[in-house]
KEFI-405783 format. One record per residue (C-alpha): residue in three letters; x, y negated, z. Coordinates in steps of 0.5 Angstrom, whole numbers, m for minus. Layout:
// KEFI-405783
<site><aa>ala</aa><east>X</east><north>Y</north><up>Z</up></site>
...
***
This chain:
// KEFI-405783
<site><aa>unk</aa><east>0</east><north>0</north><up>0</up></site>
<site><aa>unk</aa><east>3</east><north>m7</north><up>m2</up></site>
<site><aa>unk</aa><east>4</east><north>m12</north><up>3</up></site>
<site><aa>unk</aa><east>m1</east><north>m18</north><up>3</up></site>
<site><aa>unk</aa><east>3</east><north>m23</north><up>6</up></site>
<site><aa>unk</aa><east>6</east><north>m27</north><up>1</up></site>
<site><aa>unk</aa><east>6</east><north>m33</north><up>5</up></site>
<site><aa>unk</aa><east>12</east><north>m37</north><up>6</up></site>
<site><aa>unk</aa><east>11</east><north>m44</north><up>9</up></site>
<site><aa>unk</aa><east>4</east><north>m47</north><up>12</up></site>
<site><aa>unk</aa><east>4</east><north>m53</north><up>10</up></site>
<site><aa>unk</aa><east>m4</east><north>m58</north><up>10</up></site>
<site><aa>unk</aa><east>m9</east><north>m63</north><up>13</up></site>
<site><aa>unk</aa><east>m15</east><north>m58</north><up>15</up></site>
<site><aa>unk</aa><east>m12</east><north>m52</north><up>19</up></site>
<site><aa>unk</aa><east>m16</east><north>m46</north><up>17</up></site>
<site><aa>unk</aa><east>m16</east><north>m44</north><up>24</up></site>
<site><aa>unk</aa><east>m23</east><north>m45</north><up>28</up></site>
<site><aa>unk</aa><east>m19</east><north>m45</north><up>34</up></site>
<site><aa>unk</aa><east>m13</east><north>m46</north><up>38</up></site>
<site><aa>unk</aa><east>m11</east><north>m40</north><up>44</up></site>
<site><aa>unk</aa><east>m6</east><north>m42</north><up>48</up></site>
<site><aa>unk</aa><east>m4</east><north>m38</north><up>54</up></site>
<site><aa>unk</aa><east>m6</east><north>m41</north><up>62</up></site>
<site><aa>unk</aa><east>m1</east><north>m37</north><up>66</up></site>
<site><aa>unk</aa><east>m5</east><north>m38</north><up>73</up></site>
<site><aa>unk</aa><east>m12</east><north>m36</north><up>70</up></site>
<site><aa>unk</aa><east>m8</east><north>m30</north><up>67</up></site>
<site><aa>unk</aa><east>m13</east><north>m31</north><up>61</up></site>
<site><aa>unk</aa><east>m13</east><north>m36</north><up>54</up></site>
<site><aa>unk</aa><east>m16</east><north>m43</north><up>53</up></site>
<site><aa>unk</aa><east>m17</east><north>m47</north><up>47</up></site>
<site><aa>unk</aa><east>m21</east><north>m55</north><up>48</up></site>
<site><aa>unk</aa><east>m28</east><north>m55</north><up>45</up></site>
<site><aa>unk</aa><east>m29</east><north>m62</north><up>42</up></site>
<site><aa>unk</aa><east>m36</east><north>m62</north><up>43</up></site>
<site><aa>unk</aa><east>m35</east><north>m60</north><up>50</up></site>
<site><aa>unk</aa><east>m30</east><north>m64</north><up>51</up></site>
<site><aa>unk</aa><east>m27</east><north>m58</north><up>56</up></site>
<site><aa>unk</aa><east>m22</east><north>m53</north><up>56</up></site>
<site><aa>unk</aa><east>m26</east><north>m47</north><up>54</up></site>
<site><aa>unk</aa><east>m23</east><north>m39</north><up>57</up></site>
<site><aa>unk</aa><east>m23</east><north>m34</north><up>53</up></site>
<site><aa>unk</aa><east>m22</east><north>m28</north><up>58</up></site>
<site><aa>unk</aa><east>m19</east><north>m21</north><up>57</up></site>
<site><aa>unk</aa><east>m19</east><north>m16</north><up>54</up></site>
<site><aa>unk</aa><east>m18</east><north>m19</north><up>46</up></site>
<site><aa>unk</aa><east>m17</east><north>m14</north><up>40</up></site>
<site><aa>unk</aa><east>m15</east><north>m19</north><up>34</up></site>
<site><aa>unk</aa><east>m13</east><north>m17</north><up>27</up></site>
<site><aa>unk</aa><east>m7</east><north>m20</north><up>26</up></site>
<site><aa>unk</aa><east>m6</east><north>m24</north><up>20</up></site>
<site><aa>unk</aa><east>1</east><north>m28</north><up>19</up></site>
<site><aa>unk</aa><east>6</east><north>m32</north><up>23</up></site>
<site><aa>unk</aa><east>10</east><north>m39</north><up>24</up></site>
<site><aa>unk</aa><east>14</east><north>m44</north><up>28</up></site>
<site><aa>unk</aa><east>12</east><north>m51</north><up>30</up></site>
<site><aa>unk</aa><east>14</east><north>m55</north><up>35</up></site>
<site><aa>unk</aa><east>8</east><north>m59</north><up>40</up></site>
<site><aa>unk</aa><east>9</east><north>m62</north><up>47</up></site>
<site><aa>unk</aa><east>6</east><north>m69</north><up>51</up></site>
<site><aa>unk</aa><east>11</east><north>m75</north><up>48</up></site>
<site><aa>unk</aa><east>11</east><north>m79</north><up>54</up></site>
<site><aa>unk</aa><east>14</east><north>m85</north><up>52</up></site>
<site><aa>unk</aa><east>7</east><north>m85</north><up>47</up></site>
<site><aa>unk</aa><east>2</east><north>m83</north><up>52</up></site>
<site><aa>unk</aa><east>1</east><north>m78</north><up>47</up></site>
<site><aa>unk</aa><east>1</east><north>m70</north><up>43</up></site>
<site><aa>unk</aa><east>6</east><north>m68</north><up>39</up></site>
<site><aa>unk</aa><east>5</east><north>m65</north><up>32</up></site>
<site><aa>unk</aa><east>9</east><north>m62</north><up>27</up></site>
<site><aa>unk</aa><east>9</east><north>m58</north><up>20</up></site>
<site><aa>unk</aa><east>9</east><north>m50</north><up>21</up></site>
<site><aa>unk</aa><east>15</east><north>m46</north><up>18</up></site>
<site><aa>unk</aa><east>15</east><north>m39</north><up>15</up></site>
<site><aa>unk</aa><east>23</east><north>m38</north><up>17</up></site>
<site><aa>unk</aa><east>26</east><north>m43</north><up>22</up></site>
<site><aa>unk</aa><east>33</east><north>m42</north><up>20</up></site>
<site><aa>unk</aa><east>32</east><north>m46</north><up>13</up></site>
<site><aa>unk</aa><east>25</east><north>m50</north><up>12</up></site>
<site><aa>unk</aa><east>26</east><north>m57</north><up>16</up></site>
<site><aa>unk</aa><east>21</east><north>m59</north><up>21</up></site>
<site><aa>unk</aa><east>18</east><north>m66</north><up>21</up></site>
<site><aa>unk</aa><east>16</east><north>m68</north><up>28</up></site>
<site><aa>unk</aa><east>11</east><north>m73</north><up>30</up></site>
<site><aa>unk</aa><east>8</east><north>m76</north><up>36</up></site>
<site><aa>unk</aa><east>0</east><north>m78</north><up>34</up></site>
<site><aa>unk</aa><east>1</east><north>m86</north><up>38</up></site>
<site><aa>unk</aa><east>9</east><north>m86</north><up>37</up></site>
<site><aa>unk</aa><east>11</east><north>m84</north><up>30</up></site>
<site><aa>unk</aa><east>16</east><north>m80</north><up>27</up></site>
<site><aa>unk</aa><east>21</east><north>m76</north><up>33</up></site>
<site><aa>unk</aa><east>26</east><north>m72</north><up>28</up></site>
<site><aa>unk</aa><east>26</east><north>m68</north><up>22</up></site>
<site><aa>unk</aa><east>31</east><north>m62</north><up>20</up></site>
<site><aa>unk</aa><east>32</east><north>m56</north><up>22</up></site>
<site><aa>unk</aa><east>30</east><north>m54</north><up>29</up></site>
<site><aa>unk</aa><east>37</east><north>m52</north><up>31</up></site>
<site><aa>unk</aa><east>39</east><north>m59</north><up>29</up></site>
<site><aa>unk</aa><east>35</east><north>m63</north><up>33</up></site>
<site><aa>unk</aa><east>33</east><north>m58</north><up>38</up></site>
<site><aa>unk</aa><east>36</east><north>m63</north><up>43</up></site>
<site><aa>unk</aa><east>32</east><north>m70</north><up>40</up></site>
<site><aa>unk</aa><east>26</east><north>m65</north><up>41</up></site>
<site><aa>unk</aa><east>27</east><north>m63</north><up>48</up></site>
<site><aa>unk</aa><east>29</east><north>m71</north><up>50</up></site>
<site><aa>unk</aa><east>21</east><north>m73</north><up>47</up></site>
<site><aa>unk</aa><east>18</east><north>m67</north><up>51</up></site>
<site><aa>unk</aa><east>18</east><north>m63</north><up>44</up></site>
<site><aa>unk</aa><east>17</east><north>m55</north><up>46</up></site>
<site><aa>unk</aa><east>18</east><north>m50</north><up>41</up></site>
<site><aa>unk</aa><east>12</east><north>m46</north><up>40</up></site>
<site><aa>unk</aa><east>10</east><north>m39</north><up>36</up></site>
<site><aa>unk</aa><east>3</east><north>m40</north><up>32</up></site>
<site><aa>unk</aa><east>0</east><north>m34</north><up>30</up></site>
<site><aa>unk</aa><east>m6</east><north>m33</north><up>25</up></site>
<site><aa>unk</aa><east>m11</east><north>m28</north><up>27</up></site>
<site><aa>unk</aa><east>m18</east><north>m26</north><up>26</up></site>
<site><aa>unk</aa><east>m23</east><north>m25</north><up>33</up></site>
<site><aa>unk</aa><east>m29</east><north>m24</north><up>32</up></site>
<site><aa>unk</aa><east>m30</east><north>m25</north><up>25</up></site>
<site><aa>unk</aa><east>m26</east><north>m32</north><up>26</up></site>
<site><aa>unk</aa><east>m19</east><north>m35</north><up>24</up></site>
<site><aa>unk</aa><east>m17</east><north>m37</north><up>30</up></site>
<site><aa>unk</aa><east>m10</east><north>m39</north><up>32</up></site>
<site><aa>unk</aa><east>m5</east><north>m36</north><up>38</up></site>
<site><aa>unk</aa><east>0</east><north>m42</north><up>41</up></site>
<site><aa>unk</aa><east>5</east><north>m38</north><up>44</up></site>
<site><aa>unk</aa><east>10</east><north>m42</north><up>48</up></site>
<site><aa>unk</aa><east>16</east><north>m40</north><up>53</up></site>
<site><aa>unk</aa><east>15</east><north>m33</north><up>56</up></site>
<site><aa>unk</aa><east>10</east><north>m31</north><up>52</up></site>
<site><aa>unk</aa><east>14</east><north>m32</north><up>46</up></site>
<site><aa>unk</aa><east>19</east><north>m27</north><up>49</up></site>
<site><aa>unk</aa><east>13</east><north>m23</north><up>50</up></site>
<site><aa>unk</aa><east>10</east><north>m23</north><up>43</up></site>
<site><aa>unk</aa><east>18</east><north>m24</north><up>40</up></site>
<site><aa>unk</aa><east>18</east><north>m16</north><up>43</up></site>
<site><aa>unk</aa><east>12</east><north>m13</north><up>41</up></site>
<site><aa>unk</aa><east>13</east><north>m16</north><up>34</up></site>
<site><aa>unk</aa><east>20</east><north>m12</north><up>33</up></site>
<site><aa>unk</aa><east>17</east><north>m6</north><up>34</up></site>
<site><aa>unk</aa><east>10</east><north>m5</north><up>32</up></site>
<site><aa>unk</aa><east>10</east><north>m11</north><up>27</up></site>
<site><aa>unk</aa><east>10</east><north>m6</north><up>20</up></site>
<site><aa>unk</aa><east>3</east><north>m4</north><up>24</up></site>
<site><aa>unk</aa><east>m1</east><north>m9</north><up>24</up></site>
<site><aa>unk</aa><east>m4</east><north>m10</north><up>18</up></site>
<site><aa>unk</aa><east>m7</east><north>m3</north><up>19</up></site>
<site><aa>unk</aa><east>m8</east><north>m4</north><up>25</up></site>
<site><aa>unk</aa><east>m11</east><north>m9</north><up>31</up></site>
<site><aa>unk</aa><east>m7</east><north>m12</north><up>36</up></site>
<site><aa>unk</aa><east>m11</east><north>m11</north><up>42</up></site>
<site><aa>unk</aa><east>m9</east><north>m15</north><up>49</up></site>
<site><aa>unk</aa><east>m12</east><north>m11</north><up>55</up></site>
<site><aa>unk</aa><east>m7</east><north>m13</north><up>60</up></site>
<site><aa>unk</aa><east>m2</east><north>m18</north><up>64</up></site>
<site><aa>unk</aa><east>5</east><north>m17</north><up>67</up></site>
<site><aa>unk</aa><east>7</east><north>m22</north><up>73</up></site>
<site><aa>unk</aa><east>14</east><north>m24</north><up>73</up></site>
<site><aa>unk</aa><east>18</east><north>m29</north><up>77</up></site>
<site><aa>unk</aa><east>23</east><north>m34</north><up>76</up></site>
<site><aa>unk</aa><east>26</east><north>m37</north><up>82</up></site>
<site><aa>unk</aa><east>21</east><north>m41</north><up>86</up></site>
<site><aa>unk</aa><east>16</east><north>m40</north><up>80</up></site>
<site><aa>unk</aa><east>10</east><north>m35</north><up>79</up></site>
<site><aa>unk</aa><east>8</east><north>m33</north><up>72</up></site>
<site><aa>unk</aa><east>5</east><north>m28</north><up>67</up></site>
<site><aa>unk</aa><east>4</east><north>m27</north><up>60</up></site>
<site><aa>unk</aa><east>0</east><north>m23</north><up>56</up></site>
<site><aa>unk</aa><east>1</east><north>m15</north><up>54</up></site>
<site><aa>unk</aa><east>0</east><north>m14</north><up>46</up></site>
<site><aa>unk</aa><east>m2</east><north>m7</north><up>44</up></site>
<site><aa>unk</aa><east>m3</east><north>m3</north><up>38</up></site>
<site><aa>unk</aa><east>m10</east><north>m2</north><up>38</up></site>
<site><aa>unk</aa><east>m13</east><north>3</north><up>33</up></site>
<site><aa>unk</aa><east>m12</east><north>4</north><up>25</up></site>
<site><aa>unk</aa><east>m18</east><north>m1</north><up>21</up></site>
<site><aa>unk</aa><east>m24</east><north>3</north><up>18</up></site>
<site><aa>unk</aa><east>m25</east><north>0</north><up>10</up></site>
<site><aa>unk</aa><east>m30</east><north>m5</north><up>11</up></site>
<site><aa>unk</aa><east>m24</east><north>m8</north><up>18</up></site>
<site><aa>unk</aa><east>m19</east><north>m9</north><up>13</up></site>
<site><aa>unk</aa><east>m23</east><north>m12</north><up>8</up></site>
<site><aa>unk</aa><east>m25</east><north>m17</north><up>13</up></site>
<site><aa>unk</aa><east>m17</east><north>m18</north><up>14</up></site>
<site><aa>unk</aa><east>m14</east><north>m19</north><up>7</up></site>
<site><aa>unk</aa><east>m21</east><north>m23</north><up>6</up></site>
<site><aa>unk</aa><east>m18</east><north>m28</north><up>11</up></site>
<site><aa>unk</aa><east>m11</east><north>m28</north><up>9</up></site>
<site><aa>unk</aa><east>m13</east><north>m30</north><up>3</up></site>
<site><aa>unk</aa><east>m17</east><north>m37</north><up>6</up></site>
<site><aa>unk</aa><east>m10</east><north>m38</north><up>9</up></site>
<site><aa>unk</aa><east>m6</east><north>m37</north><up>3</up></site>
<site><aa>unk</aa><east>m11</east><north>m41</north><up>m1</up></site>
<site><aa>unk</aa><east>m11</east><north>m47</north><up>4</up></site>
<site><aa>unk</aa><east>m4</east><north>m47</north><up>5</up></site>
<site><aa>unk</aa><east>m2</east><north>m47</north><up>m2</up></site>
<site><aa>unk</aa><east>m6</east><north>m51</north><up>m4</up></site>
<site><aa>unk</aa><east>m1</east><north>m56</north><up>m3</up></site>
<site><aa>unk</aa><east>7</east><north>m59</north><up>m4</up></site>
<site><aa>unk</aa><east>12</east><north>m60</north><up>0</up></site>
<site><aa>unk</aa><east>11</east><north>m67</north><up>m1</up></site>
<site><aa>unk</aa><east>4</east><north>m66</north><up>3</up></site>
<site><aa>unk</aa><east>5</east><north>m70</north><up>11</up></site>
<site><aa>unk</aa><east>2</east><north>m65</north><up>15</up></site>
<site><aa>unk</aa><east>m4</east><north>m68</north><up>20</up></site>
<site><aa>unk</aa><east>m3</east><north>m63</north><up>28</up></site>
<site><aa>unk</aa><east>m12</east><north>m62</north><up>29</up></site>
<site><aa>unk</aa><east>m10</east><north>m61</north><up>35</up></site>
<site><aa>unk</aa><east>m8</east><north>m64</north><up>41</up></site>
<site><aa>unk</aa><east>m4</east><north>m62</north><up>47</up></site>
<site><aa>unk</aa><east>m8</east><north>m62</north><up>53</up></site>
<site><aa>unk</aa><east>m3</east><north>m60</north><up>58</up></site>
<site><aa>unk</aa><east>5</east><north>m56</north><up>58</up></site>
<site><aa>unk</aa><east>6</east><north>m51</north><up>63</up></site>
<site><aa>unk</aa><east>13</east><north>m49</north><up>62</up></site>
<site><aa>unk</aa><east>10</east><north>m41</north><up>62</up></site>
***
């Protein structure tokens, strides 16, 4: 069976994902920011997601703006430049992320691994920071040529501690192989990302949809 990812860089103003997951370590559960509520809204565990494609970009609070920071995503962090902006204070740095780690770093940037998945018949977006990337970096070493067969399920959490602090992450798990009609599901999601996504050049600034509501180191 062929591959269907095909895509290499994400690049756009509209994000194909309804919404954005990031982990709340004290909750032990998934959040993202309903616009309409105006609320951070839980999405509990357990969660089976079919996994779709994956980036790199960078996000974070710019304190000297009062405001978020955005920035395109990168298929291959080693070779496509990051443009980095704060949403009230402009551009913050552009290059490769190894190169201007530092500048990042000094505005409040944090680098961020953003994962495309289905839930419940949505493209949603996992945005994994700090120990959870670890934790997902893992997983997907070894079970990355699985998973567009099968669903990645996430049942439970693992606690850790670092010193004084206390946290936990998510335990990504190979679920069962997709019936016929599952992965029609997933190829037909893959191609509304790669459709958008391609649907525009490198010249094309990309606009964050989404707006950092809080940083928790883990």
């Amino acid at each position: 069976m062929s591959s269907r990812r095909t895509l290499n860089k994400s690049e756009g103003s509209n994000n194909p994902a309804t919404k954005f997951l990031e982990w709340k370590s004290n909750d032990k559960c998934f959040a993202y920011y309903d616009k309409q509520l105006k609320e951070q809204v839980q999405v509990q565990l357990p969660l089976k997601v079919q996994f779709l494609e994956h980036f790199h970009t960078v996000k974070g609070w710019n304190d000297a703006s009062e405001s978020g920071i955005y920035a395109n995503e990168v298929k291959f962090i080693s070779k496509e430049p990051l443009k980095v902006k704060a949403f009230k204070g402009g551009d913050i740095a552009e290059g490769i992320y190894s190169e201007i780690r530092g500048k990042l770093r000094d505005a409040g940037g944090k680098y961020y691994r953003s994962v495309y998945v289905v839930l419940d018949g949505e493209i949603v977006n996992l945005q994994l920071k700090g120990a959870c990337v670890s934790a997902y970096s893992d997983f997907m070493q070894n079970h990355e040529n699985q998973l567009e067969s099968a669903w990645t399920e996430i049942l439970t959490v693992s606690d850790h501690k670092k010193g004084a602090t206390k946290y936990s992450t998510p335990d990504f798990t190979v679920g069962k192989l997709f019936t016929t009609k599952e992965a029609e599901v997933a190829n037909n999601k893959y191609t509304d990302i790669a459709n958008y996504f391609n649907k525009y050049t490198k010249e094309v600034d990309v606009v964050e949809t989404e707006e950092v509501e809080d940083e928790i180191e883990f």
